[in-house]
N, C-alpha and C positions, 0 to 999 in steps of 0.2 A: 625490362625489369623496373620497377616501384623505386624513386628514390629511397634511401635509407633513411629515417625517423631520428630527430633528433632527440636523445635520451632527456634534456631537461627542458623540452619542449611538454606542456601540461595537456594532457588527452584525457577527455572526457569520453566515458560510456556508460551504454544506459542496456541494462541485462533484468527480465523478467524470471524469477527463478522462484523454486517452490521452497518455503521458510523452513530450516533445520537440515535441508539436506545438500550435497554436493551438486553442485548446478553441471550438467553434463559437458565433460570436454569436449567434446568434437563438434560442439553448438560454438562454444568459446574457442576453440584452437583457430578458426578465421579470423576474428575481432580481434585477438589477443598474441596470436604466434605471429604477426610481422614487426610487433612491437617489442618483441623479446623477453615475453614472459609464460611461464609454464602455465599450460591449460589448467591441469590439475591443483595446481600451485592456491591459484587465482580461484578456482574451485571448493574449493577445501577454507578460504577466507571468505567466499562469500557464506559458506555455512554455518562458520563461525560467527556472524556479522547477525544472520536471520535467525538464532535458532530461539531468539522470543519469539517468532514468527509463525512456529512450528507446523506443517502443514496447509498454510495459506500463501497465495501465488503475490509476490510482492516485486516492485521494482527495484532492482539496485544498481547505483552509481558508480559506477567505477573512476577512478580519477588515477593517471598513470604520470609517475613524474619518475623521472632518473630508475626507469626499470621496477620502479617500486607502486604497487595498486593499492589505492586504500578504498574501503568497502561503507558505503553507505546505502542506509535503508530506505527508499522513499515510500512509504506503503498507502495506497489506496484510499477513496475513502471508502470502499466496501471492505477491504481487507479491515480497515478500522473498527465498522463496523459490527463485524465476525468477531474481531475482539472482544469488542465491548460486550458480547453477549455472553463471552466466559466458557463458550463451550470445549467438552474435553479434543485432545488430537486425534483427527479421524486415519483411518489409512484410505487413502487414495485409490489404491489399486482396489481393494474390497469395495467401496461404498459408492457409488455415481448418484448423480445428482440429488446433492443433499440438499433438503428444504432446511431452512436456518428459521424454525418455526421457535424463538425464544421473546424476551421481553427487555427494549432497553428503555432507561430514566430516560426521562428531556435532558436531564444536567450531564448524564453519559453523551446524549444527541449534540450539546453545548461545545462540550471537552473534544469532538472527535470535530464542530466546525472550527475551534480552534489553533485547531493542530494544522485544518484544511485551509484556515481563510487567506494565506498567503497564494495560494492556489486557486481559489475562488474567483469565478466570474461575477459576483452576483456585488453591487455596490455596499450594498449595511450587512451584519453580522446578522440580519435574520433573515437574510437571501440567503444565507450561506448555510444559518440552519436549516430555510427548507430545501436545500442541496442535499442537504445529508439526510433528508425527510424521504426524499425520492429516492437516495439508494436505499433505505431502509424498508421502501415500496420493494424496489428488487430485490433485495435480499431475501425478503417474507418476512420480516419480524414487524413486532408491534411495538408503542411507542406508549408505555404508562399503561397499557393493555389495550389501548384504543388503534384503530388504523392508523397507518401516518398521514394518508388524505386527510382524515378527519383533522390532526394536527395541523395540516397545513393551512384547512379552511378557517381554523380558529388565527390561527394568525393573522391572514387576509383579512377577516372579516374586525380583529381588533380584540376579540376575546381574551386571548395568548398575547402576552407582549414581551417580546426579547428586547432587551436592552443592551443597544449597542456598545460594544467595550475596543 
């Protein structure tokens, strides 16, 4: 048998769960039932935590200290993206593969590397916007109504200038 966990011992997790709704027990009852906290419990907080989130697939943090989980949001930068385009909450089960065909700012594109660049591999603040140039490639959407390649070339090339902050 597993030694017994030390309750004010700090336990980190990291749970992928979809925004607004209850993250399924029986995913969470192995991660979370040797540590002594109810699947459901833990479930029902992380829904609480997502439900700005509503409908898009986000990371959350769990952090366990003395029996007690607190729920943070890490969310993607495509999930960010998805935001930023403002579109309404889809349902999941009705709609499969939804093309996110809308239209974000640069200064949306800006705010969401932002939020990303502590995260960011890229060394200046406009490696990091054309990070978020590339998931906006994948996502499908458009960037000022232009491709985001197109975006990215103008930067490269010196046209586009992001100023490091």
């Amino acid at each position: 048998m597993p030694p017994k966990v030390d309750p004010s011992q700090k336990i980190e997790l990291y749970v992928r769960a979809v925004g607004g709704e209850s993250a399924n027990a029986a995913s969470l009852a192995p991660k979370i039932g040797p540590l002594g906290l109810s699947p459901k419990k833990v479930g029902d907080d992380i829904a609480k935590a997502t439900k700005d989130w509503k409908g898009l697939r986000v990371t959350c943090k769990l952090t366990i200290q003395n029996r007690q989980a607190a729920v943070e949001v890490i969310p993607s930068a495509a999930a960010l993206v998805i935001k930023a385009l403002n579109e309404p909450p889809r349902d999941k089960k009705k709609e499969k593969n939804i093309k996110h065909t809308g239209n974000v700012t640069l200064n949306d594109v800006k705010a969401v590397a932002r939020v990303m660049r502590p995260r960011s591999l890229a060394k200046t603040f406009s490696g990091s916007v054309k990070e978020i140039l590339g998931t906006c490639v994948s996502v499908g959407c458009t960037v000022d109504g232009k491709h985001p390649r197109e975006v990215q070339k103008a930067i490269d090339s010196g046209e586009l200038v992001i100023a490091d902050e």
